[in-house]
Each structure stands twice: as structure tokens, then as C-alpha cells.
C-alpha positions in Angstrom: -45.2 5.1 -16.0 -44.1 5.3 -19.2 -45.4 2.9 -21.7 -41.8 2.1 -23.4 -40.8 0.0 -20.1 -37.8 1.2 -18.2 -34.3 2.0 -19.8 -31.5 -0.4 -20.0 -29.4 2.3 -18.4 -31.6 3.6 -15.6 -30.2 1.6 -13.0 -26.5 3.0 -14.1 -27.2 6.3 -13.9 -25.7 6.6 -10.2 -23.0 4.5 -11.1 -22.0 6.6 -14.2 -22.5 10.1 -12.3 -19.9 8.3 -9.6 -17.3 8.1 -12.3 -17.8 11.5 -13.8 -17.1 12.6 -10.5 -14.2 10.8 -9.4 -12.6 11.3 -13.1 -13.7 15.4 -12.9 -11.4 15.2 -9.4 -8.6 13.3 -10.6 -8.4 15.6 -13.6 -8.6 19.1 -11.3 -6.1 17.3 -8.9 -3.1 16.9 -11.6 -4.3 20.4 -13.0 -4.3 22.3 -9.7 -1.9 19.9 -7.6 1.8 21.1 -7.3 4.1 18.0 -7.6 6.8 18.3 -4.9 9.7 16.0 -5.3 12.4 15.4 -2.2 15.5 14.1 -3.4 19.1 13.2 -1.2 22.2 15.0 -2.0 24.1 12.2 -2.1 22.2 11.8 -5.6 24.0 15.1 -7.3 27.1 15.6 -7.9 29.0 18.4 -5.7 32.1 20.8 -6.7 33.8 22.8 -4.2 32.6 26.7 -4.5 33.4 29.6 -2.6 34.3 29.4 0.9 35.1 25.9 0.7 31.2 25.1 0.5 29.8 22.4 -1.4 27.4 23.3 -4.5 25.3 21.0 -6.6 26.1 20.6 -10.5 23.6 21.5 -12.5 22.3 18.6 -15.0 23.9 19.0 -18.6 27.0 20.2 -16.8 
């Protein structure tokens, strides 16, 4: 009803409140999220320790 005619951007609006909301959870995911990262042994390098156990070697060591 307005007598300016309708906005270029009125039809986006639902598009661009869809990306605020999928870039607002991307962002709280990699803020909250703990990363967890498996690794094999076979990767490390192993020393004999005590009791004839294998222990990994720290990196840098």
C-alpha cells in the first residue's frame, strides 16, 4: 500500500534471514563443538617403558 511500489529486496527477505541462520549455526557449532580426532597407533612412534610396555613418543621428541 505504499505509494513507492514494492522493494527490490522484499522478496529476499526469507531468503536472507535463511542464511543468517544457517551462518549463526555454523559459527556456534565450531565455537561450542569439541573436535575429537581418532588416530592408529601404528602412526606414533613407540619406545619400550617400564614393564616391557610400549609408550608413545611425544612429538618434538
Amino acid at each position: 500500500m505504499s505509494p513507492y511500489g514494492q522493494s527490490v529486496f522484499a522478496d529476499a527477505v526469507d531468503a536472507i534471514q535463511a542464511v543468517d541462520l544457517a551462518f549463526d549455526a555454523m559459527i556456534s557449532e565450531v565455537d561450542n563443538g569439541k573436535m575429537r580426532v581418532f588416530l592408529s597407533d601404528v602412526m606414533f612412534d613407540q619406545e619400550e617403558g617400564g614393564k616391557g610396555r610400549k609408550v608413545t613418543i611425544p612429538f618434538g621428541r
